[in-house]
C-alpha positions in Angstrom: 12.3 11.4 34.0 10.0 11.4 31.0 11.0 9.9 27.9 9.5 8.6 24.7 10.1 5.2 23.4 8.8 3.5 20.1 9.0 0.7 18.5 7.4 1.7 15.1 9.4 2.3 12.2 8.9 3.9 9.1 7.9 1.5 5.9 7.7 3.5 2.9 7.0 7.2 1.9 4.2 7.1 -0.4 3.7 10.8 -2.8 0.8 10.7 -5.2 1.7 12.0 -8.5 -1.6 11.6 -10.1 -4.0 9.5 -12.1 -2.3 7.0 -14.5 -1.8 8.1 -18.4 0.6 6.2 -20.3 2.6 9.1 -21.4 3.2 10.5 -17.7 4.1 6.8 -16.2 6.9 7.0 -19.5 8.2 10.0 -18.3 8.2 9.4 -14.5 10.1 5.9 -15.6 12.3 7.6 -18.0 13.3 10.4 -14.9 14.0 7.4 -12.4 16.1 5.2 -14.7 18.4 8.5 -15.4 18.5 8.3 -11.2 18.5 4.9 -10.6 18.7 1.7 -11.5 16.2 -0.4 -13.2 15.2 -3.4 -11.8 12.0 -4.7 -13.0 8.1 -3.7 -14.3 5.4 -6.2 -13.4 4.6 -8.4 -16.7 1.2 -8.0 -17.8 0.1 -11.5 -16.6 1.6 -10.0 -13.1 -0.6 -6.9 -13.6 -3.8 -9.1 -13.9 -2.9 -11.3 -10.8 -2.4 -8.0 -8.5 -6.2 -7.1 -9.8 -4.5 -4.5 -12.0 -1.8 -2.9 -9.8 1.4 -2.1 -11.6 5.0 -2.1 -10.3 7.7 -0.4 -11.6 10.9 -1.1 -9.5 14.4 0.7 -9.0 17.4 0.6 -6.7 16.8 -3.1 -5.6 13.2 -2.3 -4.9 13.7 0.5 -2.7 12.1 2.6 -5.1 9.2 1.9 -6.8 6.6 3.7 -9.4 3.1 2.1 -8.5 -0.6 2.2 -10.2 -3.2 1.0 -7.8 -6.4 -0.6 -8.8 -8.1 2.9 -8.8 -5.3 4.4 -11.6 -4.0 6.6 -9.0 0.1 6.8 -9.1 2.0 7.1 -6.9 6.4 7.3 -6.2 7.2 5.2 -3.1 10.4 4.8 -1.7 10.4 2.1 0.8 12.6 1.5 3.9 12.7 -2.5 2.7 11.7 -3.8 -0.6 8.4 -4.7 -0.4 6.3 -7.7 -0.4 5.4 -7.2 -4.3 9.3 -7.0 -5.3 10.5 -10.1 -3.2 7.3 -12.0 -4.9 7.6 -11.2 -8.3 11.6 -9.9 -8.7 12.8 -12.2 -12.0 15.3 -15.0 -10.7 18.6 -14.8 -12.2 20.0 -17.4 -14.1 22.9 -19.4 -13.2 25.7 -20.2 -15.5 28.2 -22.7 -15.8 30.6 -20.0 -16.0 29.2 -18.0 -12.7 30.1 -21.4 -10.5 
């Protein structure tokens, strides 16, 4: 019997939409946040520790609008959030009221 076994899954989905403009990466956010949910765009000071890369998350990081160091841009949707969300995701605050 022959069969086919793997143990590789798939990460993420990478399209690319383009080189970066700030107009475009407006209306690419704009079009995701009427989709989804907005979770959080790297800082500047995060942009400049990634050596220019810039995040922009949705859908608990599943989703994310990404500039590389090379101004390409690209829509990923990943199968985890990745690395660059867990790392830089703002912490929530806790509240007297939320214990």
């Amino acid at each position: 019997m022959v069969g086919f076994s793997s143990s590789i899954k798939l990460e993420s989905i990478n399209m690319i939409l383009g080189q970066y403009n700030s107009p475009t990466w407006s209306k690419f956010q704009k079009a995701l946040d009427k989709k989804y949910t907005s979770d959080f765009e790297f800082s500047r000071q995060q942009q400049l520790m990634n050596e220019g890369m810039n995040f922009s998350f949705f859908a608990k990081g599943l989703i994310a609008l990404m500039k590389t160091k090379k101004s390409d841009v690209y829509l990923v949707y990943y199968n985890n959030p990745p690395e660059e969300y867990t790392e830089f995701a703002p912490v929530k605050e806790v509240v007297d009221d939320d214990i």
